[in-house]
N, C-alpha and C positions, 0 to 999 in steps of 0.2 A: 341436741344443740349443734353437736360439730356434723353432722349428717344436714344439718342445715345449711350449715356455711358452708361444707362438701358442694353442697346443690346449686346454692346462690353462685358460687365459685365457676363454677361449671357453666353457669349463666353465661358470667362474665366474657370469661372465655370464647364461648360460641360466637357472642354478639362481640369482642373484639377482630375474630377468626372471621366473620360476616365483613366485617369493616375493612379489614385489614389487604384480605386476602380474595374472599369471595367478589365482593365488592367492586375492587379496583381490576379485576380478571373481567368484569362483566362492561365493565368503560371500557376497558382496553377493546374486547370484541368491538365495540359499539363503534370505538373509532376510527377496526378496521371495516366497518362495512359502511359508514359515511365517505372514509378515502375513496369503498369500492365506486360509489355512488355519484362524487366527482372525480374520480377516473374514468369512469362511462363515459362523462357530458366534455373529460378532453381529449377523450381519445387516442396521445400520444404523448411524449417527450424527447427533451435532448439530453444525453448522454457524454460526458466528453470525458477521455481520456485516451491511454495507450493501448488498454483491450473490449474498447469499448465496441468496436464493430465483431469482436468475438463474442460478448455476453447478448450483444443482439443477436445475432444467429443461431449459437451456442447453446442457452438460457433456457431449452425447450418444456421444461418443468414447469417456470414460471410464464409462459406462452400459453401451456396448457390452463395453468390457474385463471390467467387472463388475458383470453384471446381478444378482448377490448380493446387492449393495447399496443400499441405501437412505438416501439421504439427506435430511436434517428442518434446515429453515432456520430461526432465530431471525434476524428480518431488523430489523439495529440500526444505527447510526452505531458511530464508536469510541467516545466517552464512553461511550452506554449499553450497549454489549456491556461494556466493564471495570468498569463498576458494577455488571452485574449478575453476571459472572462474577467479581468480587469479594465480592458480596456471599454469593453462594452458597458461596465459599469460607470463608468463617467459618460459615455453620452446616452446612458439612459435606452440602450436599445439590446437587452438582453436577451442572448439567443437559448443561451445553455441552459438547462435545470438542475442540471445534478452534473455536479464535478465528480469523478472517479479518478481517483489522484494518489499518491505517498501525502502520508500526514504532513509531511512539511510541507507542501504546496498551497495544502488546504488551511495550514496555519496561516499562513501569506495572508490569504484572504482572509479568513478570522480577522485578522488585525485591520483587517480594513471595515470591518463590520456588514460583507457580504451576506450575510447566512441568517437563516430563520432556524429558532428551536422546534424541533419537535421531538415527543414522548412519543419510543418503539416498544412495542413491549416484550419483545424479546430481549431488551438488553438484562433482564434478571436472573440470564445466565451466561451475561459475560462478563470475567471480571472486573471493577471496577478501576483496577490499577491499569489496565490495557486502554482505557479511554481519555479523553483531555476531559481536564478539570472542568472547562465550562460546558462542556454538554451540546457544543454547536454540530457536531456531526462526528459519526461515527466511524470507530476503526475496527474492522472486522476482521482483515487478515495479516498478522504480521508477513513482511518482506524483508529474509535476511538479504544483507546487503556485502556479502563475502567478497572474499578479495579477488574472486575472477573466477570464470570458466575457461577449458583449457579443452582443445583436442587431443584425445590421447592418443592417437598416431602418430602423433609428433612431439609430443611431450614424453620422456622418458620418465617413467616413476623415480628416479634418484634424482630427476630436476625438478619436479612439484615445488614449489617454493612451500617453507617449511616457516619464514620467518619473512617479516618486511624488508632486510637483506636481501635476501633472496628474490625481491622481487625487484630491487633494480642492481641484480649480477649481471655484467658486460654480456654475459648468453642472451641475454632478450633481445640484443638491439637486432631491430631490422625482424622480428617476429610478436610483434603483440601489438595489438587496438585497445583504442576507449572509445569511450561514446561523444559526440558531439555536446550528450545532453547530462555530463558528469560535474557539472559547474558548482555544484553544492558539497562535491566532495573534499575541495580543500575543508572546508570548514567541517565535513563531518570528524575528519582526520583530527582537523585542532581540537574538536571535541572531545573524541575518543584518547585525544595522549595531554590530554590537559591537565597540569598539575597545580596543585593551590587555588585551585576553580578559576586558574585562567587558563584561557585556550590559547596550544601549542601553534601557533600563526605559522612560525620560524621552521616549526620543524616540519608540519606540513607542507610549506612551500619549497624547503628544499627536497622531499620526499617525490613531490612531482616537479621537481626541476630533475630530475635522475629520470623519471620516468618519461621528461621529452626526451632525453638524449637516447631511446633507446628510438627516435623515430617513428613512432607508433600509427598504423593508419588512426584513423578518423571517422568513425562512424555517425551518422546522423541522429540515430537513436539505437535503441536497442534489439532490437526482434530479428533489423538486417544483419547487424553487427554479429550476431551469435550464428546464422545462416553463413555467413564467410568463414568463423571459425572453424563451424562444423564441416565445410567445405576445403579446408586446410589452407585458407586464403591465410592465416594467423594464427600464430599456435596457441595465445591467450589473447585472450580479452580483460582487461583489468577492471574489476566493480561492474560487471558485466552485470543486467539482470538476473535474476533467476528465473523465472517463469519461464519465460521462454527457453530458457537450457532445459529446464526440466522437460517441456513439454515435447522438444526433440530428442532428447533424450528415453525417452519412453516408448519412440518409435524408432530406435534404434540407432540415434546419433552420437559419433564418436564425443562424447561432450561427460567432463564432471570438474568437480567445483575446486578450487582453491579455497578453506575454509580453516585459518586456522584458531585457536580457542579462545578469542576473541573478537568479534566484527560490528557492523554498525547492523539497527534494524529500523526499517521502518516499519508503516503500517498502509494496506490497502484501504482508504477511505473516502468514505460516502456522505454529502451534505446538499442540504437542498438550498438554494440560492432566495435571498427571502424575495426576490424579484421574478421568482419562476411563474413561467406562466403556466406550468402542467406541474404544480408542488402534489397534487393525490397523487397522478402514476409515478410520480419519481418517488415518493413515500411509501408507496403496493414493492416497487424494486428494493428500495434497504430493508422492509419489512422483511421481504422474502431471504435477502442473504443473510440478513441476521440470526434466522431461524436453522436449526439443524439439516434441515432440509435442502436450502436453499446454499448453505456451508456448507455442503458434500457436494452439490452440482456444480460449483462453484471450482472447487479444490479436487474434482475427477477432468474438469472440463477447458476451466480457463487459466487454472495459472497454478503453479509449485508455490505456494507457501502454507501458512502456519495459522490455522483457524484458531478465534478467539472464543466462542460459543463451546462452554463446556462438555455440552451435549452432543455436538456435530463430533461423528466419525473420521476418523483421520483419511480423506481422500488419496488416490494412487499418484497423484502428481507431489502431494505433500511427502511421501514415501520415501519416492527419490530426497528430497531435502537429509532426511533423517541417515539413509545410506552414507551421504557426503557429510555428514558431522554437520551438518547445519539446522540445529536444534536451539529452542529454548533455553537452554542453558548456554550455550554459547556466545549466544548473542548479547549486545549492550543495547536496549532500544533508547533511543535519541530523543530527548528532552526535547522537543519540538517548538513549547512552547516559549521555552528561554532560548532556544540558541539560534532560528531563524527570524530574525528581526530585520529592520530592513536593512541596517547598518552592515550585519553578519554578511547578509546574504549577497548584498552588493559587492563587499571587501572579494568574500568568496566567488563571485562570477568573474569581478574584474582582473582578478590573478589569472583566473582558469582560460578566460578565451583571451588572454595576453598572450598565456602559455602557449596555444594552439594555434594562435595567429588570426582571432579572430576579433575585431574591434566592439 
């Protein structure tokens, strides 16, 4: 009798294992060779973000997989991809497909009800704490967001700033940049030193009221901004990218991080816009990053951060990260979904190009 129920048991099992596992593995195929099927008939997409004309060039793995496609870069920061992929969304003439963005940007749009769902199947190995709750697009690579990259020829090691003190000591004036496009950092700051779950407004704006007074060029974005550093045009860059420090850094640029053991973090993320006119090839591209695969060319190729895919091998640009302390455990990743709201985000732009002088 128990030899029986052994067997019956065993039934069960297979035919839930079938169901479960088998099953949903054999959809998933299926849905990646219908995407393949209308990525054929559109033969390209648009691409927008900061390292978007790198992953089209770059990318040469997923080129190989499918030389169908074509890829056209709209190469922007995050503010200006959501402005203009906003704006195109009101009059109904959308260019983009796929935003390539920090998590906040693409929240922006969330809120506005831009994005279509779709099921990758890769995400079943990546955690689900690394993703936003509602599942409208994915976050693939974290981007620690440390307190600055610095040239070390001119940075002496006993002036590394060690503390947020430190980083507006009277030595800075007249040697350090930010970016044009740091407008979100008051509010990460109120974030990061917020106590009783209110965010520290007061102290972040006096935090970058110290940091005008050191005069600071002004950079448009990030990728030139960290090329003057390394150039000794500025001895820091304050909340400078990473990516791009790393990636010159790797070929020999005097550049390493300001990282101390707590920073903000975002996420490199990917969402298909539910008005795309090329949603299969922009869905064959987050397939492919999501995958271990696509996570290692990604993180040898295009940019220094922190893959989320269990499976993917830690890439040589990610390396560098880990040298400079800017690790997973260091970092605070940013609630994205509560703290960029429109209210947030406004407060925090209109302080920031006040600061800078920019209306």
């Amino acid at each position: 009798m128990r030899a029986k129920k052994s067997a019956i048991l065993c039934i069960i099992l297979s035919v839930l294992f079938v169901l479960t596992v088998v099953l949903p593995e054999t959809a998933r195929a299926g849905l990646r060779d219908d995407m393949i099927a209308q990525a054929k008939q559109e033969g390209e997409f648009v691409l927008a973000g900061s390292n978007a004309d790198k992953m089209r060039d770059e990318l040469t793995d997923f080129k190989k997989l499918y030389p169908f496609i074509t890829i056209k870069a709209f190469v922007a920061n995050t503010g200006d991809t959501v402005n203009r992929v906003t704006a195109e969304a009101r009059a109904g003439k959308a260019s983009v497909d796929l935003p390539a963005i920090s998590n906040d940007g693409l929240e922006l749009l969330n809120k506005q009800g831009l994005f279509k769902k779709f099921e990758f199947p890769h995400l079943k190995d990546i955690p689900a704490d690394t993703q936003p709750s509602h599942g409208n697009f994915l976050q693939l690579f974290m981007n620690p967001r440390t307190q600055g990259v610095y040239n070390t020829t001119l940075v002496k090691p006993e002036e590394v700033p060690r503390s947020w003190d430190d980083m507006v000591h009277p030595r800075w004036k007249g040697r350090t940049m930010i970016s044009r496009s740091s407008e979100d950092f008051p509010a990460q700051l109120a974030w990061l030193w917020k106590k009783d779950g209110k965010l520290a407004w007061e102290r972040s704006f006096e935090f970058w009221r110290k940091i005008e007074q050191q005069k600071p060029l002004v950079a448009m974005g990030y990728r030139g901004g960290i090329k003057q550093v390394a150039a000794g045009e500025a001895a820091v860059f304050w909340f400078a990218a990473v990516g791009p420090a790393g990636r010159m850094a790797g070929v020999g640029a005097p550049l390493a991080l300001v990282a101390f053991p707590k920073f903000t973090a975002t996420y490199r993320s990917f969402g298909i816009l539910k008005d795309a006119r090329h949603p299969a090839s922009a869905w064959l591209l987050i397939d492919y990053l999501s995958s271990p695969e696509g996570h290692l060319e990604y993180l040898n190729k295009i940019s220094a951060k922190v893959g989320t895919n269990r499976k993917a091998k830690v890439g040589k640009l990610a390396k560098w990260l880990v040298k400079q302390n800017a690790t997973v455990e260091n970092s605070v990743p940013l609630d994205v979904e509560i703290l960029f709201d429109k209210e947030i985000n406004k407060k925090s732009e209109d302080f920031f190009f006040k600061l800078i002088g920019i209306k």
